[in-house]
C-alpha positions in Angstrom: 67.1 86.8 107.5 69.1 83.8 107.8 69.2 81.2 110.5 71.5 78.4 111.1 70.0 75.2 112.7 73.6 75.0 114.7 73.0 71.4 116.2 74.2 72.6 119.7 72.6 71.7 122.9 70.4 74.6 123.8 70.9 75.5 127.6 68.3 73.2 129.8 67.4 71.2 126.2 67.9 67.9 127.7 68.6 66.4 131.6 70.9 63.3 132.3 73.7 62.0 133.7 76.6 59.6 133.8 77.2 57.5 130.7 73.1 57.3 129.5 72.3 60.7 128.3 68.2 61.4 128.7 66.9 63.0 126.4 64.0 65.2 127.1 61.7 66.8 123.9 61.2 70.6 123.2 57.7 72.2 123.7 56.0 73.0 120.0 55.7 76.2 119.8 51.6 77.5 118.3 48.8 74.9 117.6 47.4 73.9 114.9 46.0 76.4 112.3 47.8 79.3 113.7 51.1 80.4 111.9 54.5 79.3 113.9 56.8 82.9 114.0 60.2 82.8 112.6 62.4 82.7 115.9 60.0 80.5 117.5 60.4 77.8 114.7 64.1 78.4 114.7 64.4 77.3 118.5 62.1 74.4 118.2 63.6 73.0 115.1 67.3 73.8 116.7 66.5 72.1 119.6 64.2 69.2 117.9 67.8 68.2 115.8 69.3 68.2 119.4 66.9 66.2 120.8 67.1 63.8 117.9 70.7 63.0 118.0 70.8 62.2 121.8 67.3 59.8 121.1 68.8 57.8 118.4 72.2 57.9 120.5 70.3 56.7 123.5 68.1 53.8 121.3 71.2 52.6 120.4 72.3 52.2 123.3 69.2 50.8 124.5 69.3 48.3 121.4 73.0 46.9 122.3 71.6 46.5 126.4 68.6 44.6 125.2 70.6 42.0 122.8 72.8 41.8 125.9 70.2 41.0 128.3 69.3 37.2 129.0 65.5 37.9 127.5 65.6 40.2 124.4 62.9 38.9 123.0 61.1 41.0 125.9 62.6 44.0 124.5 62.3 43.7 120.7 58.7 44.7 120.3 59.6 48.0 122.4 61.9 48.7 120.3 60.8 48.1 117.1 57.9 50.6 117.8 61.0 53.2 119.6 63.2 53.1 116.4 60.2 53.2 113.8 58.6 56.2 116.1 62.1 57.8 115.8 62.2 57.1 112.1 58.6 59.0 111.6 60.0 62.0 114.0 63.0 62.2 111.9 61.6 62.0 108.5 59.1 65.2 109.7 62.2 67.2 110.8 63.7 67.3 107.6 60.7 68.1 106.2 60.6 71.2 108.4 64.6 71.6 108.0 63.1 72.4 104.1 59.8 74.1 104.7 62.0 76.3 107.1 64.9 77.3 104.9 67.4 79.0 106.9 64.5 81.5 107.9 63.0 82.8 104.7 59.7 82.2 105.8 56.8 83.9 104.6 53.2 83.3 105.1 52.9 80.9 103.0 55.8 78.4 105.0 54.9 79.6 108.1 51.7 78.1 107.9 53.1 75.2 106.6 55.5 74.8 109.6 52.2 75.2 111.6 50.9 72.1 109.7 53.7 69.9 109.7 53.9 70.1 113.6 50.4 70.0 115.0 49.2 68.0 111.5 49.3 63.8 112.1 52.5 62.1 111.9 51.9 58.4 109.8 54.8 56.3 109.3 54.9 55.1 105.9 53.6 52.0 104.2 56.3 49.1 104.0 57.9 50.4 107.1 58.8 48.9 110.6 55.5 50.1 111.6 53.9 47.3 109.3 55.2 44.7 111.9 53.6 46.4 115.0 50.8 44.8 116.6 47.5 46.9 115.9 46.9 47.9 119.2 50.3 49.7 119.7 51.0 50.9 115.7 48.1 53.3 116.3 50.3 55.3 118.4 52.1 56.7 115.5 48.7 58.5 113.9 49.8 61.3 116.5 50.7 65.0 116.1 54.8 65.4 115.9 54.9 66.8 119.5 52.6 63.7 120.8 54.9 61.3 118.9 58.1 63.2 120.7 56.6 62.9 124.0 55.3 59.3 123.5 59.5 58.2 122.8 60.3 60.0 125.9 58.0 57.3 127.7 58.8 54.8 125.8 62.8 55.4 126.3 61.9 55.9 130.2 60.3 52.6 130.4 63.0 50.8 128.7 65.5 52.2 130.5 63.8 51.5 133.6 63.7 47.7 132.8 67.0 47.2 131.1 68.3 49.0 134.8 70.5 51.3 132.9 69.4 54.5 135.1 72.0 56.2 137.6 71.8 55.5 141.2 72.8 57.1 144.3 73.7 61.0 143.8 71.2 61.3 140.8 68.3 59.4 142.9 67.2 63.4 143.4 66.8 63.8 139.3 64.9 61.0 139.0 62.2 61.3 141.4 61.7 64.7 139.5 61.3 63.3 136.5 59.1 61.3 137.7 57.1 63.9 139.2 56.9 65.3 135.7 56.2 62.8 134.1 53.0 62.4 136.6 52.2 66.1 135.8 51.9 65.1 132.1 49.9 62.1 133.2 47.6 64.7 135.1 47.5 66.8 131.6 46.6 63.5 129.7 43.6 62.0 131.8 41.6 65.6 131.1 41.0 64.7 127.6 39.9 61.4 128.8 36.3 61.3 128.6 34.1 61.6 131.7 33.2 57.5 132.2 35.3 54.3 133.5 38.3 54.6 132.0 39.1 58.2 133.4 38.2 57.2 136.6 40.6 54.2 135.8 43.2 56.6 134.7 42.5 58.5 138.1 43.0 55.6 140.1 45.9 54.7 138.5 47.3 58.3 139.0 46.4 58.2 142.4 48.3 55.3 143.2 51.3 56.5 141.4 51.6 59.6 143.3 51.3 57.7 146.7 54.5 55.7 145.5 56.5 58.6 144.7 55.2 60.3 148.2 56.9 57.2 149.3 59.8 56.7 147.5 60.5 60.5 148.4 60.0 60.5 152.0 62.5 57.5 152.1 65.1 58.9 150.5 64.8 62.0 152.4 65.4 59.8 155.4 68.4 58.1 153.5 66.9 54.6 152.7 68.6 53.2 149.4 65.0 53.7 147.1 66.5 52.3 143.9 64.5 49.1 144.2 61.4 51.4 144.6 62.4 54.2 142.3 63.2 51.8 138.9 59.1 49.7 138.8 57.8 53.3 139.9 60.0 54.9 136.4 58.9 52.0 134.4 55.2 51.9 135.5 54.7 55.9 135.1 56.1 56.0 131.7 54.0 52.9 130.7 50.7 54.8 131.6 52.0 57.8 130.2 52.5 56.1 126.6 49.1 54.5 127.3 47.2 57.6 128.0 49.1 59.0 124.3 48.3 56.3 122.5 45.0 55.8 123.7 44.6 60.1 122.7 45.7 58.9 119.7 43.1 56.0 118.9 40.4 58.2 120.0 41.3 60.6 117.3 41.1 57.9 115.2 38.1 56.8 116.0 36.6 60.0 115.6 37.8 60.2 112.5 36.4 57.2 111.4 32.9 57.5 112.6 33.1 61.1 110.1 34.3 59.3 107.4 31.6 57.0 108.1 28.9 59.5 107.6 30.5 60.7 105.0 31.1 57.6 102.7 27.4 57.0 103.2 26.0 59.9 102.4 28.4 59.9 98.6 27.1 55.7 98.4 23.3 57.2 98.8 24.0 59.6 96.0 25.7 57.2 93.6 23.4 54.5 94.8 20.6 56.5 93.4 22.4 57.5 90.0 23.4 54.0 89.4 19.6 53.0 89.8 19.2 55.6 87.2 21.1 54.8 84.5 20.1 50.9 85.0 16.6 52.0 84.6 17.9 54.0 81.5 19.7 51.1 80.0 17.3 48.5 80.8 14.8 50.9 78.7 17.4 51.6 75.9 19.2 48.1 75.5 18.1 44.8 75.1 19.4 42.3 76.1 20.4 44.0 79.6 22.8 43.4 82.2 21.1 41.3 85.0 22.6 43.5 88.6 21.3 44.4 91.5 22.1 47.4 92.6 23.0 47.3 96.3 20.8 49.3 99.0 23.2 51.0 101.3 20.0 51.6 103.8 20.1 48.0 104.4 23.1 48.2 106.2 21.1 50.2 109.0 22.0 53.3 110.9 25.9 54.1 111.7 27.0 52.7 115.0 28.7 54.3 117.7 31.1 51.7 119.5 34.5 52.1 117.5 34.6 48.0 116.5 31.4 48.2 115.0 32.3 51.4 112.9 35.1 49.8 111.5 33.0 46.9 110.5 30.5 49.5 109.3 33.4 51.1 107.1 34.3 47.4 105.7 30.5 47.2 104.7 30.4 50.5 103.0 33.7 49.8 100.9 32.1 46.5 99.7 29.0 48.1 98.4 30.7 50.7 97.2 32.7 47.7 95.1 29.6 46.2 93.7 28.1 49.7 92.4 30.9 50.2 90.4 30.9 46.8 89.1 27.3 47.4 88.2 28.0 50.9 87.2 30.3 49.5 84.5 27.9 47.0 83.5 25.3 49.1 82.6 27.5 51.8 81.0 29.2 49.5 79.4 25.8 48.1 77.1 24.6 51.7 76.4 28.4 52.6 75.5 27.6 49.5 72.6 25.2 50.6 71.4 26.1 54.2 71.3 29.1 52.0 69.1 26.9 50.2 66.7 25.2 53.6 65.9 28.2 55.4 65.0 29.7 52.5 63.1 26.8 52.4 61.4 26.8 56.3 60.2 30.0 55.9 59.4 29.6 53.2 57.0 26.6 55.0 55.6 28.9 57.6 55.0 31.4 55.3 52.8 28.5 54.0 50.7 27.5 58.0 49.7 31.0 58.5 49.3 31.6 56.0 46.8 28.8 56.4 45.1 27.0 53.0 45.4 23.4 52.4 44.4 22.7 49.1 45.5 18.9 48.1 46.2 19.8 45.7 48.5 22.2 47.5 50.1 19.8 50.3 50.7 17.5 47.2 52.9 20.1 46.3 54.7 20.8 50.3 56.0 17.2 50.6 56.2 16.3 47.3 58.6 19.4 48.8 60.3 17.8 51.8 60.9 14.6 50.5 61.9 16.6 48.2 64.7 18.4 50.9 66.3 15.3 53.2 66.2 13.7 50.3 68.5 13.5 51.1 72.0 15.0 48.9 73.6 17.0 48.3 71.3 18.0 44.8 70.3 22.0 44.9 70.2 22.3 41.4 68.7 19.9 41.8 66.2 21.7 45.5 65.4 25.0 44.0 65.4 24.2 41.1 62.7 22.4 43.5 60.6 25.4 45.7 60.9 28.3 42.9 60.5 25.8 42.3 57.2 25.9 45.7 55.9 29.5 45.7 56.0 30.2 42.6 54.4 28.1 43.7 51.1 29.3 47.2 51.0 33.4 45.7 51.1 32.0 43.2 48.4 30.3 45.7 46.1 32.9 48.3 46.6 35.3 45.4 45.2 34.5 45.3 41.5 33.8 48.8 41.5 37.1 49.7 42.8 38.6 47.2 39.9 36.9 48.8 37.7 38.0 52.5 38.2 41.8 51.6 38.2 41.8 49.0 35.0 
């Protein structure tokens, strides 16, 4: 079978009105792990391209009313993070676009649709992103659906401050979307955990709906509400993207605390074969590096607060610095003198070759011998004896060599 992605606006795929189109995402359909059928990728990709056109149509207009305004610099952060969130969506839908293929989709793709969508959506190293303040570039670690939803609000609160939203007849449009987006605000503060900050976000929700009971009851006794409707738009889109991005962080946060574990439990493992082999080499090789091979115990148990983990984490790549610069050390001296023993074979092997009988020559390979068989063994000591042998060999070989070709 063979699907077009026809870039036409599905029926219902996006609300607005006037001159400002709005832009509304499409649900994802599946979740993560579970394959995406064909059809159901074909609408939500057909209707993802929709919804992208009209977003960067509408950030561009957003864009030209915010250099317009008398304090763009208000605006510029906003959207910076907008256009580099749009950039990220975009880049993922041509990656679907591929993965999908007109519809030749086996198994195979369609769990890799399934990926793609529910799997995290990073904006790439060098980009916008790099300019975004920490606290608001961890928004775009977020599923593709997450990151769609998160430029709705974003979009709804600029729009709301740059006063670019209808009026009058299309008060009744707003208010729903409000209402929706409060809905999705209700969704959002479930996965909050139980503690302050939910009851914060309830608060906050609570409040949010009493305005819109207001602003509602108003207009349905004609009162002009746009002074009302425009702080309530921007301030419910605002907590919206909060309550994503702050879903987002604590995914990441989560994440670290497992890498944490992880990282540690690999250190304690190579901590303890690196204290091997310098034990080895100290016994082996003398004269030995001097290291000390970091104790990742020291740096106590793994915290739980989110700061402290990622303090933990820069701990944990540190040592994990120093074992490998003692891992080299330590390698590195058994590696000579696993050297100075071949060398020496090999030269041993010349001598035989050219048929040498050489008294003192035969010394030489035999005090050799005798230093390498040492345990520890003295590199120095085996390298001048070595550097020795050569020298008389290359000068003995000489004459002999002269000889054989007069």
């Amino acid at each position: 079978m063979s699907l077009s992605l026809d870039p036409t606006p599905p029926p219902g795929g996006a609300s607005g009105g006037g001159s400002q189109p709005t832009a509304v995402a499409p649900v994802a359909p599946g979740r993560l792990g579970s394959p995406v059928a064909v059809q159901e990728a074909f609408i939500y990709l057909r209707d993802l391209g929709v919804w992208r056109d009209q977003r960067k149509a509408e950030l561009d207009a957003l864009d030209a009313a915010a250099l317009a305004s008398s304090d763009a610099d208000a605006f510029s952060r906003d959207m910076l993070v907008s256009m580099a969130l749009w950039k990220a969506i975009a880049d993922r839908y041509d990656l679907l676009s591929v993965t999908f293929d007109s519809g030749r989709v086996g198994p195979t793709e369609a769990a890799r649709l399934s990926t793609l969508i529910w799997g995290r959506l990073d904006v790439a190293p060098g980009s916008a992103a790099a300019t975004i303040a920490p606290s608001t570039s961890g928004a775009l670690a977020l599923s593709l659906p997450e990151a769609c939803r998160l430029s709705d609000a974003m979009a709804s609160s600029l729009r709301a401050r740059l006063s670019l939203e209808p009026s009058g007849a299309e008060v009744g449009t707003r208010v729903k979307d409000v209402r929706a987006t409060i809905e999705r605000i209700r969704d959002q503060i479930m996965v909050v955990p139980a503690g302050p900050d939910r009851e914060a976000a309830r608060d906050l929700l609570g409040r949010l709906e009493q305005r819109l009971f207001d602003v509602t009851e108003r207009a349905k006794r004609g009162a002009d509400v746009g002074g009302l409707l425009a702080p309530l738009e921007f301030d419910a889109s605002g907590t919206e993207r909060d309550l994503i991005v702050g879903a987002g962080q604590r995914l990441e946060d989560a994440k670290d605390a497992q890498r944490a574990v992880t990282m540690r439990q690999e250190l304690l493992a190579r901590s303890e074969a690196v204290t091997a082999l310098v034990d080895r080499c100290v016994a082996a090789v003398t004269p030995a590096p001097r290291l000390a091979v970091p104790d990742v115990r020291a740096l106590g148990e793994i915290p739980t607060a989110a700061d402290d983990v990622d303090r933990y984490l820069a701990r944990l790549d540190a040592v994990s610095r120093a074992l490998t610069v003692v891992h080299t050390a330590y390698s590195t001296a058994l590696a000579q003198r696993d050297e100075v023993q071949g060398y020496a074979g090999a030269l041993s092997a010349q001598v035989r070759a050219a048929g040498l009988v050489d008294s003192d020559l035969e010394h030489l390979r035999s005090r050799l011998d005798a230093v390498l068989a040492a345990t520890p063994t003295d590199l120095s000591h085996a390298r001048a004896l070595l550097a020795a042998y050569e020298a008389y060999f290359t000068a003995r070989r000489a004459p002999a060599t002269r000889g054989g070709t007069r």
